[in-house]
RODO-2510 file (C-alpha; in nm, 4 decimals, decimal comma):
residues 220
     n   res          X          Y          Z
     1     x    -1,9866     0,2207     1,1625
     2     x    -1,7430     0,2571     1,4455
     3     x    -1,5148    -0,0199     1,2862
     4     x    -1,4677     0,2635     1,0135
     5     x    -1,3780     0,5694     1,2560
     6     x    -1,0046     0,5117     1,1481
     7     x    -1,0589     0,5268     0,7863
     8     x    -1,2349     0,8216     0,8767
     9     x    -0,9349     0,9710     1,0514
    10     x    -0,7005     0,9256     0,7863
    11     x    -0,9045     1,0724     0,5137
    12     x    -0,9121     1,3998     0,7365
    13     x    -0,5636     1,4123     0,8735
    14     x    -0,4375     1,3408     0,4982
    15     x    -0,6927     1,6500     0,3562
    16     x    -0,5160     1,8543     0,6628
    17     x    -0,1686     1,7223     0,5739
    18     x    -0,2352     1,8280     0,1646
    19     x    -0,3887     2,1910     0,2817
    20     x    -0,1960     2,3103     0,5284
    21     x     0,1554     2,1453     0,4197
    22     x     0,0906     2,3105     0,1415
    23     x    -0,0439     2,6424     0,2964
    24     x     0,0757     2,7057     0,6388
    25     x     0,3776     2,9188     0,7022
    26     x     0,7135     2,7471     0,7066
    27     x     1,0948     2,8935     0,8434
    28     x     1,2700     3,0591     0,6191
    29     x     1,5734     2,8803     0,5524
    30     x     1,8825     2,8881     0,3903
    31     x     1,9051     2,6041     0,1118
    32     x     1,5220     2,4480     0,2465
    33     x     1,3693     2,7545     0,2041
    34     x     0,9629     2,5730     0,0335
    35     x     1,1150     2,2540    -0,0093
    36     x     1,0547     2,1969     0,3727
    37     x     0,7210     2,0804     0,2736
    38     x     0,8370     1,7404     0,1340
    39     x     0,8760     1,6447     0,5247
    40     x     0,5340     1,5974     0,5602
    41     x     0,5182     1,3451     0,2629
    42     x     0,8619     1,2469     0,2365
    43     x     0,9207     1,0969     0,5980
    44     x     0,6258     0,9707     0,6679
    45     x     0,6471     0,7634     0,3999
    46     x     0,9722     0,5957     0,5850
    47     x     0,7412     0,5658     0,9043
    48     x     0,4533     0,4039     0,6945
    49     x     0,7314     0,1496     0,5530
    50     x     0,8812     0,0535     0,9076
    51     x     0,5218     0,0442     1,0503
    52     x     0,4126    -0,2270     0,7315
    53     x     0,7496    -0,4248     0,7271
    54     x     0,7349    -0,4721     1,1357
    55     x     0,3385    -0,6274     1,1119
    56     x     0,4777    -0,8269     0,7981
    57     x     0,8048    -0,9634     1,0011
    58     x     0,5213    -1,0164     1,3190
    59     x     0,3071    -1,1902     1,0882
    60     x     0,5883    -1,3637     0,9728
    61     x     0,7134    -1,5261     1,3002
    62     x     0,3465    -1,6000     1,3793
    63     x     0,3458    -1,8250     1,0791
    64     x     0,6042    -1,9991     1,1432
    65     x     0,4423    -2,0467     1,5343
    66     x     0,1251    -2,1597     1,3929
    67     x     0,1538    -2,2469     1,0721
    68     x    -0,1506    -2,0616     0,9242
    69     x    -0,1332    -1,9566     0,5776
    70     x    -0,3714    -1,6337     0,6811
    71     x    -0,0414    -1,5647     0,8462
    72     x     0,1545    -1,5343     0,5662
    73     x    -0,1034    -1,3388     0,3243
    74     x    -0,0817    -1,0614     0,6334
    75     x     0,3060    -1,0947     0,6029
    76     x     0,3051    -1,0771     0,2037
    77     x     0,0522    -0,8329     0,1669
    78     x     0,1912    -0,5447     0,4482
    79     x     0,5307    -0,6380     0,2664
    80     x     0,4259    -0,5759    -0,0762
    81     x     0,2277    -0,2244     0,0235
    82     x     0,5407    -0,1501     0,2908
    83     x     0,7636    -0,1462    -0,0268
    84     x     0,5595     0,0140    -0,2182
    85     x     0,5724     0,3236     0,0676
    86     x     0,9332     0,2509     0,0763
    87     x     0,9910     0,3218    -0,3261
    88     x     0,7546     0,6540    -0,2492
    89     x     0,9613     0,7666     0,0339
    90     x     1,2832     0,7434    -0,1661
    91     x     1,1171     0,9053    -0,5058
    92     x     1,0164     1,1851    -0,2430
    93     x     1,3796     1,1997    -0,1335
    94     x     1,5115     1,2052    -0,4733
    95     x     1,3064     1,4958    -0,5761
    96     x     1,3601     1,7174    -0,2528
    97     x     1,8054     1,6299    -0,2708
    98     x     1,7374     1,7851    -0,6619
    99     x     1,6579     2,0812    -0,5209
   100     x     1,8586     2,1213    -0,1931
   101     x     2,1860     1,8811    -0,2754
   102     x     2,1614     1,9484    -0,6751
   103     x     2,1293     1,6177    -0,7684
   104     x     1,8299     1,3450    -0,7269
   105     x     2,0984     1,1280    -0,6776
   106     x     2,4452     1,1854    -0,4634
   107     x     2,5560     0,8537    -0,3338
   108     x     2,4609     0,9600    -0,0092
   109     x     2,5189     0,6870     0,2233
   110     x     2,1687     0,6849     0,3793
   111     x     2,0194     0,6633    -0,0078
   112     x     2,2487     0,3865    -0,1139
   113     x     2,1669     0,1512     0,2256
   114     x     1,8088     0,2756     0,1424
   115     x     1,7918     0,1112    -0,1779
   116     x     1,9597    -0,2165    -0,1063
   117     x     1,6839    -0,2300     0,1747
   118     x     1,4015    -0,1709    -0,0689
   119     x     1,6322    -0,4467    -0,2450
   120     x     1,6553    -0,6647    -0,0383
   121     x     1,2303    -0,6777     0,0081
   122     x     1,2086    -0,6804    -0,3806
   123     x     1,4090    -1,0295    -0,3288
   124     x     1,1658    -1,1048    -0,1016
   125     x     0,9081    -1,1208    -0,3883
   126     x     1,1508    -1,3083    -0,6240
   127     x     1,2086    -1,5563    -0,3967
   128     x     0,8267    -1,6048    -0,2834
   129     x     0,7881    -1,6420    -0,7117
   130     x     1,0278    -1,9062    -0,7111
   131     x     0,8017    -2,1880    -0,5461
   132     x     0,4767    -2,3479    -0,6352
   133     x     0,4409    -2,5453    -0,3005
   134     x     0,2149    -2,2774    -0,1132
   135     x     0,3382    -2,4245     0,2441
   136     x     0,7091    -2,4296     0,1485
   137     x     0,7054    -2,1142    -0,0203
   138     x     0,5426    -1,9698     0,2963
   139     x     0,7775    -2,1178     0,5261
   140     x     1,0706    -2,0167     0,3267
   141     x     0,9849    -1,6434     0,2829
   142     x     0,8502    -1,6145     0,6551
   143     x     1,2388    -1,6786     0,7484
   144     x     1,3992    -1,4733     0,4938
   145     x     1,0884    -1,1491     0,5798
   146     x     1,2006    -1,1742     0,9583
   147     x     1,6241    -1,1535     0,8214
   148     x     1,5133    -0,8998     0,5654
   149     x     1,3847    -0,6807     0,8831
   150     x     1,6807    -0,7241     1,1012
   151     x     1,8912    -0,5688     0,8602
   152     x     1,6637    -0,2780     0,7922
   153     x     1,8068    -0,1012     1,0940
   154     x     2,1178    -0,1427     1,0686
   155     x     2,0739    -0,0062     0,7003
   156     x     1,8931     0,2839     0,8025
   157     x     1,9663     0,3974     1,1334
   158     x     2,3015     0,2974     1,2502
   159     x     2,5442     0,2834     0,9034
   160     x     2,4379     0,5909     0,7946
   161     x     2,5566     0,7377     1,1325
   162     x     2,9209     0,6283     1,1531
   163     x     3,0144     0,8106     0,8430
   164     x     2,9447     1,1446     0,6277
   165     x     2,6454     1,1915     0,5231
   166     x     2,3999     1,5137     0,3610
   167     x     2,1129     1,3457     0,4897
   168     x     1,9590     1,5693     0,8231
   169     x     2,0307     1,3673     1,1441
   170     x     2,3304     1,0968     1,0130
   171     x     2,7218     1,1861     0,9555
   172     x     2,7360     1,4272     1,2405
   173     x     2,4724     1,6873     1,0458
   174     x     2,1561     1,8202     1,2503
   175     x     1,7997     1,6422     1,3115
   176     x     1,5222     1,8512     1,1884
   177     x     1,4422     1,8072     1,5325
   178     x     1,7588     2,0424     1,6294
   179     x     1,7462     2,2280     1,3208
   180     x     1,3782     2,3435     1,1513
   181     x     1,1038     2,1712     1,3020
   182     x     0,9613     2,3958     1,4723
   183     x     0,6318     2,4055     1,6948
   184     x     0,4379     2,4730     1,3616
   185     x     0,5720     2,2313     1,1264
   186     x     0,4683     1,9801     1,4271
   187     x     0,1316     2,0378     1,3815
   188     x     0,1135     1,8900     1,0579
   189     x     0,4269     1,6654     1,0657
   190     x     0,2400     1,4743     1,3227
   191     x    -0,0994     1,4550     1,2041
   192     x     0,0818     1,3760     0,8586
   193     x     0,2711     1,0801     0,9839
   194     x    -0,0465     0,9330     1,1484
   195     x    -0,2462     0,9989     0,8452
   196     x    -0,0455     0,8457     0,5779
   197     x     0,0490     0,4982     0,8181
   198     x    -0,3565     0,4557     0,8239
   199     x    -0,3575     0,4927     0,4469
   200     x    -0,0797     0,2491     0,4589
   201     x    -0,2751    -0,0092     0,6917
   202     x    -0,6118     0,0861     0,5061
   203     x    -0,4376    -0,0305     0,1266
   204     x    -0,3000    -0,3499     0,3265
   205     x    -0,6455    -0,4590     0,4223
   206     x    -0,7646    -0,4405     0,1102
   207     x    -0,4873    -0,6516    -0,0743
   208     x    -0,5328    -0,9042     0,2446
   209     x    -0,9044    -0,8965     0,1966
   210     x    -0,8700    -0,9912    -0,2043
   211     x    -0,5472    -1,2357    -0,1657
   212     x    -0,7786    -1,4415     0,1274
   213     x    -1,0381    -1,4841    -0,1193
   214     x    -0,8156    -1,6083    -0,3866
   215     x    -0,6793    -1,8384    -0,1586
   216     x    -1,0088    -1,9418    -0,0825
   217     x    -1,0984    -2,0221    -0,4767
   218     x    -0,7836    -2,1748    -0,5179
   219     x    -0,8542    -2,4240    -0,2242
   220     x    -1,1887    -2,4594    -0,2847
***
């Protein structure tokens, strides 16, 4: 049982994170006003992503050490479920900029390097499809999932800085940090993140667990 105290953990901080982000108090402010409750579900879903896409690039660079295909079903498997977090995070996103920009969609600088990110891991899939050799199509991918990383940064963190942006914390506008998240919206923002990057790992080792044993038949 203690191998399962995790699992545990994120089935109660996600029940916290769906009560009291829906329930608890939250500032009153202009524009926000309720919407302030997507943070705990729309930006941990970017933490879950970066979390998944690092242990897939890891993973990754291991294969490519060792040469082990369990290697690259880690790498393709925390890929395919870091994505899928990834495509959450920016539905999220799209939903809360309806209500506080007007528009799901404003060619916001952070959204548009967002989505050739996501793009950019979709490709990652394509190109995986595109070989039948199981060792070369490993190899292959392990070197483009390690380039497909270093560019997430730059994509999300540092391009959306050096020019205008809505988004809180790029293009010269506030953090929520420096802005609205205050000492109670911590105490489920950080449960919340924690919460939904166990879901994230716990969904991973399931997909790992059934893509080993198809390997498994396949070689067999």
């Amino acid at each position: 049982m203690k191998a399962y105290w995790w699992k545990a953990l994120c089935i109660i901080l996600l029940f916290y994170t769906l009560i009291a982000g829906m329930l608890m108090p939250v500032p009153a402010k202009d524009i926000l006003n309720e919407t302030i409750r997507n943070l705990h579900f729309h930006v941990p879903m970017w933490f879950t992503m970066i979390v998944l896409l690092g242990i897939s690039c890891v993973s990754s660079i291991q294969y490519l050490g060792r040469g082990s295909l369990d290697k690259d079903i880690v790498a393709v498997e925390t890929a395919n479920v870091g994505l899928l977090f990834g495509v959450l995070g920016l539905i999220t996103g799209a939903i809360w900029a309806n209500y506080t920009w007007g528009a799901p969609w404003s060619d916001d600088i952070k959204q548009l390097c967002t989505a050739i990110a996501l793009l950019m891991y979709f490709a990652y899939f394509v190109l995986r499809s595109s070989f039948t050799d199981i060792d070369k199509r490993a190899r292959v991918s392990a070197v483009y999932n390690i380039f497909a990383f270093a560019m997430l940064f730059p994509l999300i963190f540092i391009i959306p800085r050096m020019t205008d942006s809505l988004h809180p914390g790029n293009g010269g506008n506030p953090a929520f940090s420096q802005y609205d998240l205050d000492n109670e919206l911590r105490k489920v923002f950080y449960p919340a993140v924690v919460g939904w990057i166990l879901l994230g790992i716990w969904v991973a080792e399931i997909r790992i667990r059934l893509r080993r044993l198809k390997l498994k038949s396949l070689l067999s």
